[in-house]
gemmi code that builds the backbone of each chain (N, CA, C; Angstrom):
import gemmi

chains = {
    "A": [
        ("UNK", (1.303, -16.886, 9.351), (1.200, -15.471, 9.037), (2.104, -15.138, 7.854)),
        ("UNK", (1.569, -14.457, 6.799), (2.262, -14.143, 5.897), (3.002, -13.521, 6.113)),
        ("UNK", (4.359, -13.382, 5.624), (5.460, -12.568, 5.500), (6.453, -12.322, 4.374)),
        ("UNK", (6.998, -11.427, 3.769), (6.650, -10.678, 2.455), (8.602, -10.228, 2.577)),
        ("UNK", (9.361, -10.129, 1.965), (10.505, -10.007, 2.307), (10.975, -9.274, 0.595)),
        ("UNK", (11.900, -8.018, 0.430), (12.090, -7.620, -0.493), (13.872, -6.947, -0.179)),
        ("UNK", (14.493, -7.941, -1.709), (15.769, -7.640, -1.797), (16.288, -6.944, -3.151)),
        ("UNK", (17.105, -5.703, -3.434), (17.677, -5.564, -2.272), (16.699, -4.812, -1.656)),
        ("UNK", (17.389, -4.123, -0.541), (16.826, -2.690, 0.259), (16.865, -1.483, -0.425)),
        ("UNK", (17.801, -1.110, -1.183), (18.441, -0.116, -2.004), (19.004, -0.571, -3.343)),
        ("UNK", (19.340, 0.682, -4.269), (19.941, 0.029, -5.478), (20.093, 1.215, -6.190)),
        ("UNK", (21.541, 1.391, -6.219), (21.532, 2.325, -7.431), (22.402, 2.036, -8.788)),
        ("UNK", (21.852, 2.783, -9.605), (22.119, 2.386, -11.197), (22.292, 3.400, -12.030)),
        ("UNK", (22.977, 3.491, -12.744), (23.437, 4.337, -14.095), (22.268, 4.024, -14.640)),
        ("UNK", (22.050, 5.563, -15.490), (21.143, 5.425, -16.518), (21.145, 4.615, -17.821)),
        ("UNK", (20.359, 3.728, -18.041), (19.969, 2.737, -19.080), (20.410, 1.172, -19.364)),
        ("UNK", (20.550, 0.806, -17.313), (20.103, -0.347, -17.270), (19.192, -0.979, -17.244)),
        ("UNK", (19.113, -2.265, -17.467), (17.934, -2.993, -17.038), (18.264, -3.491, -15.860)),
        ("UNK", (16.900, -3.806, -14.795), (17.690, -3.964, -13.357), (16.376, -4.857, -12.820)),
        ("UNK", (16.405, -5.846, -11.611), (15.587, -6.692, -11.217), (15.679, -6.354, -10.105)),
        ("UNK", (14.383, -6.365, -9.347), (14.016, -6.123, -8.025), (13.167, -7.441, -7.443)),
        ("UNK", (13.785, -8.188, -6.208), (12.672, -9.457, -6.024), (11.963, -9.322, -4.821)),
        ("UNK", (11.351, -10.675, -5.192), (10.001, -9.799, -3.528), (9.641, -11.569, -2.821)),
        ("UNK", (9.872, -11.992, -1.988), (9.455, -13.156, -1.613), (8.395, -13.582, -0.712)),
        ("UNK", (7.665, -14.104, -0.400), (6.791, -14.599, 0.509), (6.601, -16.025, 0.514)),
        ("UNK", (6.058, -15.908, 2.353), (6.162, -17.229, 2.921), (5.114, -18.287, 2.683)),
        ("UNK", (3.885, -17.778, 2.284), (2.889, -18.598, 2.505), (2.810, -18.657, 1.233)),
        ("UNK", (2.129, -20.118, 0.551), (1.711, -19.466, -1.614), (0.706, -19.613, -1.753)),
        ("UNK", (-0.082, -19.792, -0.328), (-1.943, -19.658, -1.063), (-2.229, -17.633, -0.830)),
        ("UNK", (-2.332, -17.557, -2.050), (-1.840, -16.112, -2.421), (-3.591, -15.799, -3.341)),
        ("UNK", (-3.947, -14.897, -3.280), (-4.907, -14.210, -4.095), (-4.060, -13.778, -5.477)),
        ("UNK", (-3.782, -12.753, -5.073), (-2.336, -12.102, -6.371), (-1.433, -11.504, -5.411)),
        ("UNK", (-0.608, -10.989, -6.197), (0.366, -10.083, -5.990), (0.766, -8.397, -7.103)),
        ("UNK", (1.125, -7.765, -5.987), (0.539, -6.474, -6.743), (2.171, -5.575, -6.294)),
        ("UNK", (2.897, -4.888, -7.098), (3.607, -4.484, -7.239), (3.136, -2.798, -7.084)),
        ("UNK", (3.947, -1.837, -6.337), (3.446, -0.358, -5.913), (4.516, 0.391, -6.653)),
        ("UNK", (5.029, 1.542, -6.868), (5.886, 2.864, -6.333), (5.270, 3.553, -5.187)),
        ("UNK", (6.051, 4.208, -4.677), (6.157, 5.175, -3.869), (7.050, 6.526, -4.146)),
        ("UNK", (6.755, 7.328, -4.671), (7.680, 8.484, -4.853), (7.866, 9.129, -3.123)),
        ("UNK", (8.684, 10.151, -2.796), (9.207, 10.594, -1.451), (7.565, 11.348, -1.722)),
        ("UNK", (7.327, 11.393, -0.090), (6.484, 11.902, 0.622), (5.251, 12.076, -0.210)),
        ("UNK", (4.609, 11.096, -1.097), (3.547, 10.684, -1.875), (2.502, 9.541, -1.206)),
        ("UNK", (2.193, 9.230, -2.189), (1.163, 7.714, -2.176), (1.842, 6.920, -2.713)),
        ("UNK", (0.929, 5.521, -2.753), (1.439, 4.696, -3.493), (0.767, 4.870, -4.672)),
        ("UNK", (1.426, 4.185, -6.263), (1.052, 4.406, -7.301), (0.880, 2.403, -7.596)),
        ("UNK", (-0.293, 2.156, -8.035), (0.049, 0.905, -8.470), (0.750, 0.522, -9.853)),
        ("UNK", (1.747, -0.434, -10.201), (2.185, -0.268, -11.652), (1.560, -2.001, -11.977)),
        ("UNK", (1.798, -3.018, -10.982), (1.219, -4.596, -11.876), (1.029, -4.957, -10.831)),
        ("UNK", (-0.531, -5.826, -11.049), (-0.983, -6.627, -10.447), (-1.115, -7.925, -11.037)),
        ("UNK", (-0.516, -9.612, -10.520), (-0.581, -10.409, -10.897), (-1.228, -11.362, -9.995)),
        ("UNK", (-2.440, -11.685, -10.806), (-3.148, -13.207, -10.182), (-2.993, -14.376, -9.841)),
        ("UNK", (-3.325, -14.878, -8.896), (-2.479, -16.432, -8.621), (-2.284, -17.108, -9.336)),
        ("UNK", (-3.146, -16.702, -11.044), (-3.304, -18.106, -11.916), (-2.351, -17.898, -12.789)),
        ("UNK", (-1.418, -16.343, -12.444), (-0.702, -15.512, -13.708), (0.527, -15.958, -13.504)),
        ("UNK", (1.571, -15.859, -14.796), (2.496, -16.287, -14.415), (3.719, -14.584, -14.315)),
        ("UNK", (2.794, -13.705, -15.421), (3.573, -12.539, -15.809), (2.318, -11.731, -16.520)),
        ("UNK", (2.973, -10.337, -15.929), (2.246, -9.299, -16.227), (3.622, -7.972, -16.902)),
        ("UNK", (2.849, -7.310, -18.129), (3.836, -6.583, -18.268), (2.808, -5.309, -18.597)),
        ("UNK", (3.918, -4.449, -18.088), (3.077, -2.384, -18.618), (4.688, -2.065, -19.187)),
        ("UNK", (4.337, -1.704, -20.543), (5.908, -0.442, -20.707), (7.088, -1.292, -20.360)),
        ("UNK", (7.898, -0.592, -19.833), (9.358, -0.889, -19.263), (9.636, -2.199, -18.299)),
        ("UNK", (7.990, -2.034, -17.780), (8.088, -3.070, -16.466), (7.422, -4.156, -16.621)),
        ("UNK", (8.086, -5.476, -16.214), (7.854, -6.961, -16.398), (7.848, -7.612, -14.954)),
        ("UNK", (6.671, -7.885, -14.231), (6.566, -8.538, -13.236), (6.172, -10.159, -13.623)),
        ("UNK", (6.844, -11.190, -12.874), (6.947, -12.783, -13.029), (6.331, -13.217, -11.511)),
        ("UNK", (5.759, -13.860, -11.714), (5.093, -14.661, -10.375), (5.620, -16.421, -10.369)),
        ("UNK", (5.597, -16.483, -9.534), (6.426, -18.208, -9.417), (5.664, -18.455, -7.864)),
        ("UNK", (4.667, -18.624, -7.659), (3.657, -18.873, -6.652), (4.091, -20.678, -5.924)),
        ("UNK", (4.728, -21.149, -6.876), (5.243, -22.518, -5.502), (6.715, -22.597, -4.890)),
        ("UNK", (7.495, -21.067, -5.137), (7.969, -21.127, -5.050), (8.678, -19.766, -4.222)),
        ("UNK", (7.239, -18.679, -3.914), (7.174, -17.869, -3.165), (8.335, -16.718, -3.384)),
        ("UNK", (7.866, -16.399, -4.799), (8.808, -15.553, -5.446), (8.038, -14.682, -7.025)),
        ("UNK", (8.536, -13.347, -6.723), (8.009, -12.246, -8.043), (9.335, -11.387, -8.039)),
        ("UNK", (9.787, -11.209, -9.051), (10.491, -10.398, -9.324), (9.762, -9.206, -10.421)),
        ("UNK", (10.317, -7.851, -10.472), (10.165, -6.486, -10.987), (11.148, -6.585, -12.023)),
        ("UNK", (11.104, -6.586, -13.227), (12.162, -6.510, -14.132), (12.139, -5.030, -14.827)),
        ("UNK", (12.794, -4.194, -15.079), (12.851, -2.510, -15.046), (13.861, -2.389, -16.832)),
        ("UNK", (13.009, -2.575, -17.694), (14.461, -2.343, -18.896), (14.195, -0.831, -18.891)),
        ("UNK", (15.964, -0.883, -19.251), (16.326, 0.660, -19.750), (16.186, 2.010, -18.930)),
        ("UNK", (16.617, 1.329, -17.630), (16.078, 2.649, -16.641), (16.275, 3.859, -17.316)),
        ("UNK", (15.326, 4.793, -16.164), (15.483, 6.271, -16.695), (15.721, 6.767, -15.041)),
        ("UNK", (16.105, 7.984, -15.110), (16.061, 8.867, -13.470), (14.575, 9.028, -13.062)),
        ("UNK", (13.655, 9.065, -13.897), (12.384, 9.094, -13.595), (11.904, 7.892, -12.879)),
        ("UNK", (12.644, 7.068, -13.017), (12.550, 5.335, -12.334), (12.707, 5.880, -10.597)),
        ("UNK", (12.895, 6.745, -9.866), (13.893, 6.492, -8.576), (12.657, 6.890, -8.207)),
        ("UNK", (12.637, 5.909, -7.320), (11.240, 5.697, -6.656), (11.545, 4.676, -5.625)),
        ("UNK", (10.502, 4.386, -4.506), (10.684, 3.224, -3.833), (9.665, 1.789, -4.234)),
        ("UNK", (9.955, 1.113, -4.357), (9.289, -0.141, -5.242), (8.883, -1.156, -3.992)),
        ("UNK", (7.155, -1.393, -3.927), (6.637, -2.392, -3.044), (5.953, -3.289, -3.267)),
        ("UNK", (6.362, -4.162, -3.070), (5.467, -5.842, -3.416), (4.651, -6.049, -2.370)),
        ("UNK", (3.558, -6.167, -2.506), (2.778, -6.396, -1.539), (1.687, -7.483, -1.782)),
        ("UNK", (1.797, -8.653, -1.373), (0.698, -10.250, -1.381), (-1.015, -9.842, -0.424)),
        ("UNK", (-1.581, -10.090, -1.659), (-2.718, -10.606, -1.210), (-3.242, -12.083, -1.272)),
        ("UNK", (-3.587, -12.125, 0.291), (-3.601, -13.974, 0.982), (-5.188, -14.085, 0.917)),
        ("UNK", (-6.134, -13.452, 0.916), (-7.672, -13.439, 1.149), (-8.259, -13.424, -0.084)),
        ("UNK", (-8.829, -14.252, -0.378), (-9.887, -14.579, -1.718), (-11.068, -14.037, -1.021)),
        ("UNK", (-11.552, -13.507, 0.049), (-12.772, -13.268, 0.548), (-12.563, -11.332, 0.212)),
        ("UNK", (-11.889, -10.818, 1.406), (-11.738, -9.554, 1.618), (-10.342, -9.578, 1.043)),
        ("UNK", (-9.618, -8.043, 0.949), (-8.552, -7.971, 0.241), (-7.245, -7.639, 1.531)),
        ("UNK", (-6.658, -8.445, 1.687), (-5.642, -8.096, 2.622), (-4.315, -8.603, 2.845)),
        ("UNK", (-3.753, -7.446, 2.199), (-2.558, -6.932, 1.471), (-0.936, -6.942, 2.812)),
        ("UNK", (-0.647, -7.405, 2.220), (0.689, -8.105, 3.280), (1.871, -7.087, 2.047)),
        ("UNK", (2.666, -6.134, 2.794), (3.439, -5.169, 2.282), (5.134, -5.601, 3.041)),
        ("UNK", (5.424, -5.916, 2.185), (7.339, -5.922, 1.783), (8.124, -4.378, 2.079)),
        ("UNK", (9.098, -4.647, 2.631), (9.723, -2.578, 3.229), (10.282, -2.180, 2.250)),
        ("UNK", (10.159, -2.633, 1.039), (10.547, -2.309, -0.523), (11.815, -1.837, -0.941)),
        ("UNK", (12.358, -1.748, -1.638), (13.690, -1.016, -2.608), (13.587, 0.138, -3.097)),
        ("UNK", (14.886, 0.998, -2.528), (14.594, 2.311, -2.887), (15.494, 2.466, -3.993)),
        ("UNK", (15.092, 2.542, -5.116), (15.994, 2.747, -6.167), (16.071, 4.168, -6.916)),
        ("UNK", (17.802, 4.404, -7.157), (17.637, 5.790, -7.399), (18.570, 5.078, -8.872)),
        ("UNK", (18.187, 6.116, -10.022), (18.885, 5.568, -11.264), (19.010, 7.126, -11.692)),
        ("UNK", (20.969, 6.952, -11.198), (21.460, 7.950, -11.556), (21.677, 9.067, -13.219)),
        ("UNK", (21.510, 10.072, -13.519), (21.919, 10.082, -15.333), (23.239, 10.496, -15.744)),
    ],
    "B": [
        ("UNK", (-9.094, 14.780, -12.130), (-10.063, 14.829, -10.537), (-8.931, 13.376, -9.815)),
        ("UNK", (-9.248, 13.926, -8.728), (-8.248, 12.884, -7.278), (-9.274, 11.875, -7.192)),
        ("UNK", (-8.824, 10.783, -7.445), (-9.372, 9.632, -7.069), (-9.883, 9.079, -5.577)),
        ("UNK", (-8.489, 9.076, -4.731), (-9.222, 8.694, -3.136), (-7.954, 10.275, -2.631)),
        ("UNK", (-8.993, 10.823, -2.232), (-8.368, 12.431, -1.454), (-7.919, 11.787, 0.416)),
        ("UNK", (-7.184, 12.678, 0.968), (-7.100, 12.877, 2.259), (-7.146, 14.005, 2.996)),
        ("UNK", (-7.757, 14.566, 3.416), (-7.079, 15.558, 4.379), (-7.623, 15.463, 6.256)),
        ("UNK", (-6.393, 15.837, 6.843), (-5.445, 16.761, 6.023), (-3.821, 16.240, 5.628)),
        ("UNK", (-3.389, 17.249, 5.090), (-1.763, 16.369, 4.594), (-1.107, 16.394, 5.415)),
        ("UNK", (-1.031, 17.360, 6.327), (-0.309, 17.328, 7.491), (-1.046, 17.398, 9.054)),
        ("UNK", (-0.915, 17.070, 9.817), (-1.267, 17.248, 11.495), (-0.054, 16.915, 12.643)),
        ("UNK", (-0.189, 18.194, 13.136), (0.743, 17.975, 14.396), (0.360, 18.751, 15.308)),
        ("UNK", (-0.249, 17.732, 16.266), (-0.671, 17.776, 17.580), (0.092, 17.330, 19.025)),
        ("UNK", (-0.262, 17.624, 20.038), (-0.217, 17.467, 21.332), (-0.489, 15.993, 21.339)),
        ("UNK", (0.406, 15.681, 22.345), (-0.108, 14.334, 23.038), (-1.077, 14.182, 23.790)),
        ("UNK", (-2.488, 13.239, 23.963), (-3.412, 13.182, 25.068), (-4.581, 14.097, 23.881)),
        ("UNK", (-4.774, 14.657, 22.881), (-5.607, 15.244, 22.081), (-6.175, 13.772, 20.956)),
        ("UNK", (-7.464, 14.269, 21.140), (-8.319, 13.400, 20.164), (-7.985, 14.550, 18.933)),
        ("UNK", (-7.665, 13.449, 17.450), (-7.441, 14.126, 15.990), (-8.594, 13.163, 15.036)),
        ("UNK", (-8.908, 13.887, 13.857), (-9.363, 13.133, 13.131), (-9.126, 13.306, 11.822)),
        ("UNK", (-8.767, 11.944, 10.675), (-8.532, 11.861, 9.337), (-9.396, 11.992, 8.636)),
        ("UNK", (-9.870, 12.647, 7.622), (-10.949, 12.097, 6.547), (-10.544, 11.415, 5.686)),
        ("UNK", (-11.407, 10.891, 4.765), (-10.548, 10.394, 3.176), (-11.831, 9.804, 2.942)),
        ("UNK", (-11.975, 10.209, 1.213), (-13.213, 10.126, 0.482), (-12.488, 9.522, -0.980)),
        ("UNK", (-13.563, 8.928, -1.789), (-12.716, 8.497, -3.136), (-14.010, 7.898, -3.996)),
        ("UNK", (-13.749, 8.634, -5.309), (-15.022, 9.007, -6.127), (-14.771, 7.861, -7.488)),
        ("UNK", (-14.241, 6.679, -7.065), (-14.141, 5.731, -7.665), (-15.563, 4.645, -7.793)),
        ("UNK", (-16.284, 4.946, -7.143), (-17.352, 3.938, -6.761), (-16.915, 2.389, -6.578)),
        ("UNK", (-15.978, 2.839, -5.657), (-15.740, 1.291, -4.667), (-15.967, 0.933, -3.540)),
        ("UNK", (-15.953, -0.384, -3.443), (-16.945, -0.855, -2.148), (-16.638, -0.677, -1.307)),
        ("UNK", (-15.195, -1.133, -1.055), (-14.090, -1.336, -0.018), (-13.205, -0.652, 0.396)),
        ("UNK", (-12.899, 0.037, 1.722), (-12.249, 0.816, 2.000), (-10.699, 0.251, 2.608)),
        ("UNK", (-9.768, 1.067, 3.173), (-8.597, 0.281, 4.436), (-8.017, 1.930, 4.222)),
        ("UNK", (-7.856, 1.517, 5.911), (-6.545, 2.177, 6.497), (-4.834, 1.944, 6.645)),
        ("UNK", (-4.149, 2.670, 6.368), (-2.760, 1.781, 6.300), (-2.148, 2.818, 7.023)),
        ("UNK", (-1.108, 1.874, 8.148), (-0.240, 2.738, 9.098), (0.965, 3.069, 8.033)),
        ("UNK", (2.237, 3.327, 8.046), (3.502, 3.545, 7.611), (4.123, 4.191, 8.399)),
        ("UNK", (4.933, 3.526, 9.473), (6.168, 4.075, 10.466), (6.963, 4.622, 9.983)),
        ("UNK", (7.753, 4.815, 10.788), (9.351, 5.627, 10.597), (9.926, 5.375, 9.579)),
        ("UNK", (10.236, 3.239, 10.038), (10.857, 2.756, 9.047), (10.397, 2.468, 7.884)),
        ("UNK", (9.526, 3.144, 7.317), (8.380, 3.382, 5.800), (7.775, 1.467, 6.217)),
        ("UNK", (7.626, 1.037, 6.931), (6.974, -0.165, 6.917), (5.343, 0.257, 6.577)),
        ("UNK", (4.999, -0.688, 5.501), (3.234, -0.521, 5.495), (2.783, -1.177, 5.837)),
        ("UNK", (1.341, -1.086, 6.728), (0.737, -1.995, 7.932), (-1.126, -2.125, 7.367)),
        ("UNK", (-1.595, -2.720, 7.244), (-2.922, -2.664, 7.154), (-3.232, -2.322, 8.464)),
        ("UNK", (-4.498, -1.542, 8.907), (-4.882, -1.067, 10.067), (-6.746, -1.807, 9.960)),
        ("UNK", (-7.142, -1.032, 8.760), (-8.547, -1.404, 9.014), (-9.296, -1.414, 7.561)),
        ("UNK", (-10.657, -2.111, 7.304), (-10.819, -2.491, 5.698), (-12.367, -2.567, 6.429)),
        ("UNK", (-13.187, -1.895, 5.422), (-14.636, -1.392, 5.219), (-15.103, -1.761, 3.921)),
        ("UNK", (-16.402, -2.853, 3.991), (-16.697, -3.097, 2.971), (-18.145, -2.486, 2.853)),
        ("UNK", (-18.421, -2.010, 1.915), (-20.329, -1.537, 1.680), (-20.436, -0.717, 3.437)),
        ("UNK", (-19.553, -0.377, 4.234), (-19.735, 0.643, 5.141), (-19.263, -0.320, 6.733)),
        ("UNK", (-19.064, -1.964, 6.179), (-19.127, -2.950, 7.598), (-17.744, -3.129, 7.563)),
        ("UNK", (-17.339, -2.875, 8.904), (-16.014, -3.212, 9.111), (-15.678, -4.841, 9.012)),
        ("UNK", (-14.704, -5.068, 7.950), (-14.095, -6.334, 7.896), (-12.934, -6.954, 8.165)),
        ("UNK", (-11.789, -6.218, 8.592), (-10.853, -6.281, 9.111), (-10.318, -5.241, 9.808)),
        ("UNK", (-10.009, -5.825, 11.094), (-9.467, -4.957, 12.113), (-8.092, -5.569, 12.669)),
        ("UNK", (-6.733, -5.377, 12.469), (-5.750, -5.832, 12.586), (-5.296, -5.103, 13.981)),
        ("UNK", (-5.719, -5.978, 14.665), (-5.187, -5.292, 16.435), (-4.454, -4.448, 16.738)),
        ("UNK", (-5.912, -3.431, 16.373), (-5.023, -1.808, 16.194), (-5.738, -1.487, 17.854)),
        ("UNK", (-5.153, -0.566, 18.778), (-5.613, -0.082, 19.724), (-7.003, 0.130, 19.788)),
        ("UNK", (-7.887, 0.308, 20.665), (-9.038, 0.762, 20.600), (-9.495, 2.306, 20.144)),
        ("UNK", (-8.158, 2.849, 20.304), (-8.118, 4.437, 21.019), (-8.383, 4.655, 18.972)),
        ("UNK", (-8.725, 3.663, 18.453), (-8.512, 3.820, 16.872), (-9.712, 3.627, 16.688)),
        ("UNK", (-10.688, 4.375, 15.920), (-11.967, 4.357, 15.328), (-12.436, 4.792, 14.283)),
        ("UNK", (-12.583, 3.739, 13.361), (-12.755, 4.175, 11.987), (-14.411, 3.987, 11.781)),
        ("UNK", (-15.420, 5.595, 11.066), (-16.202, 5.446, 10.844), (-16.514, 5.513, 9.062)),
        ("UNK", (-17.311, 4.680, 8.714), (-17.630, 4.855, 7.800), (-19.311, 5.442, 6.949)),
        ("UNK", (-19.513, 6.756, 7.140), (-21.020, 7.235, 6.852), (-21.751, 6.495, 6.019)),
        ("UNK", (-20.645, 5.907, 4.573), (-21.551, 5.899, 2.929), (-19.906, 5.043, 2.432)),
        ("UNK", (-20.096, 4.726, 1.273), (-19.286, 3.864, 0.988), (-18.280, 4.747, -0.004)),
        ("UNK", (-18.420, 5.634, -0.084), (-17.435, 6.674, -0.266), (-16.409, 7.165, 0.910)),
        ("UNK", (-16.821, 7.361, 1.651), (-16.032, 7.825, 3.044), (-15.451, 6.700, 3.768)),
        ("UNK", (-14.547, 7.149, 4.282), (-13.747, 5.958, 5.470), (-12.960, 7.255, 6.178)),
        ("UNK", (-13.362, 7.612, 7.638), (-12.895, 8.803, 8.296), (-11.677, 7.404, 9.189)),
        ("UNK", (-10.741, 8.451, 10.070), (-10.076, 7.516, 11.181), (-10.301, 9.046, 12.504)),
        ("UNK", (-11.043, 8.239, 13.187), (-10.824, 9.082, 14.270), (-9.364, 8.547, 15.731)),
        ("UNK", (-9.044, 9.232, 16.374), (-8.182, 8.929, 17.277), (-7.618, 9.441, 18.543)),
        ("UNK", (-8.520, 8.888, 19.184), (-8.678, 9.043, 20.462), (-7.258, 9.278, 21.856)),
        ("UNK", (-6.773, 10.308, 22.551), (-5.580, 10.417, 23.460), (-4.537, 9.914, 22.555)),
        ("UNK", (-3.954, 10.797, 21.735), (-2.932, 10.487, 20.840), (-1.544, 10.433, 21.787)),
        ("UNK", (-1.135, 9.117, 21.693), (0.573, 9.182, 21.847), (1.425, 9.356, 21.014)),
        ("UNK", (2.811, 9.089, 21.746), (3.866, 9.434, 20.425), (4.337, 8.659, 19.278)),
        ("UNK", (3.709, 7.462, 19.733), (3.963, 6.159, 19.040), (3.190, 6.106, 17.669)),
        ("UNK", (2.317, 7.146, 17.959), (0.884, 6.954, 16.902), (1.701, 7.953, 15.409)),
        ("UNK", (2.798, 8.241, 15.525), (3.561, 9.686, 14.708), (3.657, 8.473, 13.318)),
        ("UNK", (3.127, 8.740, 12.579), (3.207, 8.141, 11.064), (2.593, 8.767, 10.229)),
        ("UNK", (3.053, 8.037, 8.798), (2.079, 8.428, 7.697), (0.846, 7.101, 7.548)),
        ("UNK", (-0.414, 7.850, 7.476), (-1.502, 7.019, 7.456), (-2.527, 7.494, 6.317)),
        ("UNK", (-2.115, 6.052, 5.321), (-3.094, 6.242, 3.895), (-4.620, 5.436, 3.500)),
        ("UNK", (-5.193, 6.399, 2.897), (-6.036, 5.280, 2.763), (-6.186, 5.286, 1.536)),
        ("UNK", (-7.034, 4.209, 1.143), (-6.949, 3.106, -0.234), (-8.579, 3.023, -0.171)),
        ("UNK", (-8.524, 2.265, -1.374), (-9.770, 1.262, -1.857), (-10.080, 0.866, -3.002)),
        ("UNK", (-10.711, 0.063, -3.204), (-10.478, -1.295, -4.273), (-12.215, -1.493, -4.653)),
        ("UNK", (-12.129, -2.573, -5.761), (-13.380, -3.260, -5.837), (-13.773, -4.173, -6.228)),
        ("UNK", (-13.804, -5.172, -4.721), (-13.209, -6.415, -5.318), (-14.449, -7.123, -5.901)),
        ("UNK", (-15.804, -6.958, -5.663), (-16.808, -8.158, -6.051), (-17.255, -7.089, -7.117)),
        ("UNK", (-17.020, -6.283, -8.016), (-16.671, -5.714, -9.487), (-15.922, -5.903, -10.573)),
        ("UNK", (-14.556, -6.286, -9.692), (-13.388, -6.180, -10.467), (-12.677, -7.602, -10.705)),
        ("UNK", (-12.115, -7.897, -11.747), (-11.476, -9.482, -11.253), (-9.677, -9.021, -10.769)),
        ("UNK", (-9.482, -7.221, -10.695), (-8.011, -7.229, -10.699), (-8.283, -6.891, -9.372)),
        ("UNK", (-9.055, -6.260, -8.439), (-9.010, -5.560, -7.269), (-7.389, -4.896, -6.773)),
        ("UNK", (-7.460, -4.290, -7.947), (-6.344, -3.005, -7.866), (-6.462, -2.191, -6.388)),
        ("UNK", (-5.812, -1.702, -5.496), (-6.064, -0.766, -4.672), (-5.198, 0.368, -5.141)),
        ("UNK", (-6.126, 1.501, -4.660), (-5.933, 2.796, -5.077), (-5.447, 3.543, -3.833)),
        ("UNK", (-4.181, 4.238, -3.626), (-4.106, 4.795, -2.924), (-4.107, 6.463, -2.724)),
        ("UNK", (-4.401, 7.091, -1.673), (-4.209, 8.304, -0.799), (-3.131, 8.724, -1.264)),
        ("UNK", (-2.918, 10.368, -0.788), (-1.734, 10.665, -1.091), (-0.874, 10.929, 0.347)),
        ("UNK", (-2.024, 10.463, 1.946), (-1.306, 10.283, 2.959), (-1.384, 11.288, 3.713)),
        ("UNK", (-1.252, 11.164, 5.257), (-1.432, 11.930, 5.990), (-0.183, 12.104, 6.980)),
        ("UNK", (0.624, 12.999, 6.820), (1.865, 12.539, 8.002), (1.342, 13.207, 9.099)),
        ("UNK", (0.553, 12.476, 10.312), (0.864, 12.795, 11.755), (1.855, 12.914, 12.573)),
        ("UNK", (2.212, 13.889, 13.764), (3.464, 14.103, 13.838), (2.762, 14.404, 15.483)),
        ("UNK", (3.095, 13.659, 16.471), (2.628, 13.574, 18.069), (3.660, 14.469, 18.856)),
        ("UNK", (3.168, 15.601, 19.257), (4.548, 15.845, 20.134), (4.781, 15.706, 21.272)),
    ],
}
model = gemmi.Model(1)
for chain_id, residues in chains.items():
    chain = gemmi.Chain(chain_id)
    for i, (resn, *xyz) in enumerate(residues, 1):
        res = gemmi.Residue()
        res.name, res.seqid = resn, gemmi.SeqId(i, " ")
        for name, pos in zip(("N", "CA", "C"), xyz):
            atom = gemmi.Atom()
            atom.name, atom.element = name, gemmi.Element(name[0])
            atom.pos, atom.b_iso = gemmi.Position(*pos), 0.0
            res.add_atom(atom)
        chain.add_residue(res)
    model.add_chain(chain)
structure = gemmi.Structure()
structure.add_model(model)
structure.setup_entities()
């Protein structure tokens, strides 16, 4: 059974660091892996999705790395802003058939100004 | 325009009362899911609808019934609500035999609240 583990739990930061968030899982026959926000009492927002065959995906600020034999993605965040404080979720997809999404209790990061 | 809607945003009911979720999403995707989120913000897959056929059911109670009319819709109905059932419950959907990213899109969530 997959299981999805995300460190830290929390994290806070002065404005206009760069800061890494990691996300691990147990199993590596993986579909992709897909990185969320969560703002308070919202949805989730998706920001990167990376394919098993990917090694890195980047949008803007944010740089997600996949290392699939080694059951590891990290979130790389340059130059935070306060607009960053959000809760951040990695969540593995194990099913090449149907899509089913194995969710990490994510990092709540607040980036102070 | 809202991509996958919910309502309602809020419900708080009695214990032992049947409630029901809607959620619709004008993405033209195939695939639907339900997702629990407890207390401890843990996210849970509950249930996943493809073209309207249920494809995953993650040993959610019975008292849990998700219908799907059209492949737009994915309702959750829920049958003698306990207190245990008190979460936020989103729904999503994706498209995966379209897409090669099968992005899921989420809800903006429903917090149930059992009293």
């Amino acid at each position: 059974k997959q299981e999805v583990t995300q460190i830290p739990a929390a994290l806070s930061v002065p404005e206009g660091e760069n800061l890494v968030l990691n996300c691990s899982f147990t199993d590596s026959a993986i579909y992709n892996l897909q990185w969320f926000r969560q703002d308070p009492g919202k949805g989730l927002t998706s920001l990167l999705l990376i394919q098993s065959s990917q090694r890195e995906q980047t949008s803007g600020r944010l740089n997600a790395s996949l290392d699939k034999s080694s059951g590891r993605s990290t979130l790389y965040i340059a130059a935070s802003q306060p607009g960053d404080s959000a809760t951040y979720l990695c969540a593995v997809d194990s099913n090449s058939g149907y899509s089913t999404l194995t969710f990490g209790k994510g990092t709540m990061l607040l980036v102070s100004p | 325009d809202t991509a996958v809607s919910q309502t309602p945003k809020y419900l708080v009911t009695q214990m032992g009362n049947d409630k029901s979720i809607k959620c619709e999403q004008n993405l033209g995707h195939d695939t639907m899911y339900w997702y629990k989120q407890d207390s401890k913000k843990f996210l849970k897959i509950m249930f996943s609808y493809n073209n309207k056929e249920l494809i995953i059911n993650e040993t959610v109670p019975n008292r849990f019934s998700p219908k799907s009319p059209d492949k737009a819709h994915l309702n959750l109905h829920i049958n003698s609500l306990e207190l245990g059932d008190s979460a936020v419950y989103f729904c999503a959907s994706s498209d995966r035999e379209e897409s090669t990213t099968d992005t899921q899109y989420f809800g903006p969530g429903t917090r149930l609240t059992v009293l």
